[in-house]
C-alpha positions as CSV (number, residue, x, y, z in Angstrom):
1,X,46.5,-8.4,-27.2
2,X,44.8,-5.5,-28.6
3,X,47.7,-4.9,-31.2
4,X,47.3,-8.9,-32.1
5,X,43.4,-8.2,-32.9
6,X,44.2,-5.4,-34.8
7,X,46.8,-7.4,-37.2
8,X,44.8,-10.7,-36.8
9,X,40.9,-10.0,-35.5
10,X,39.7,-13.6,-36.2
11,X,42.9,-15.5,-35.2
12,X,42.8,-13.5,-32.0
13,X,39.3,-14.1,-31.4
14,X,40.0,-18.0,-31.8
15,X,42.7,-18.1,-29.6
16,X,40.5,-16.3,-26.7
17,X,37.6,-18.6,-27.3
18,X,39.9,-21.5,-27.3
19,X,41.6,-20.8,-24.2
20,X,37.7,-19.9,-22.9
21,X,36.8,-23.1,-24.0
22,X,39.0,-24.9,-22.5
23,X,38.5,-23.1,-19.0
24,X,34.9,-24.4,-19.3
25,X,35.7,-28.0,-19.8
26,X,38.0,-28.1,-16.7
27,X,35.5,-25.9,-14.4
28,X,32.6,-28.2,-15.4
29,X,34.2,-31.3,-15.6
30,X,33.1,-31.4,-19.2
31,X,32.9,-35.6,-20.4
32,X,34.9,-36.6,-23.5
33,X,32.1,-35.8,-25.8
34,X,32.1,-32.3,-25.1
35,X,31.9,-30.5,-28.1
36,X,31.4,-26.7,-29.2
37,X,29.5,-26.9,-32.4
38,X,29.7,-23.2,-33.3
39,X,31.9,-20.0,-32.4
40,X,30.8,-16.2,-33.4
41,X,32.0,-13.3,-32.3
42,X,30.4,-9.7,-32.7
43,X,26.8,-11.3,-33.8
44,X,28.4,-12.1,-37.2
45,X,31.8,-13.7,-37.2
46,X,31.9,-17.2,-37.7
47,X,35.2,-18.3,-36.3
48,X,34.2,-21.8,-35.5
49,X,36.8,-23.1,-38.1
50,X,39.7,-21.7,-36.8
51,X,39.3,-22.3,-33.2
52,X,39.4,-26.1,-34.5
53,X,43.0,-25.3,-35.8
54,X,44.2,-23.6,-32.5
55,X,46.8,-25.8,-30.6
56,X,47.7,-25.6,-27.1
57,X,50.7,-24.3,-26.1
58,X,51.6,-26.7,-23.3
């Protein structure tokens, strides 16, 4: 993974978060509502955008 942030740092960091995410809902039994209204990384790197876009791969 650390060769995919270095080629990709904000795709890579979207994927994480969205797999991270999506750990939450299941462990919390998060309603349908849910939502994550923002996603930064590194105080400064507003990835909320692209975690939107991520798809999973299941």
């Amino acid at each position: 993974m650390n060769s995919e942030f270095k080629k990709d740092p904000d795709w890579t960091a979207a994927v994480a978060a969205y797999e991270w995410i999506q750990q939450i809902k299941i462990k919390f039994a998060a309603s349908d509502d849910f939502r994550i209204d923002e996603v930064i990384y590194n105080e400064d790197n507003d990835i909320t955008e692209l975690v939107k876009k991520v798809k999973p791969t299941f």
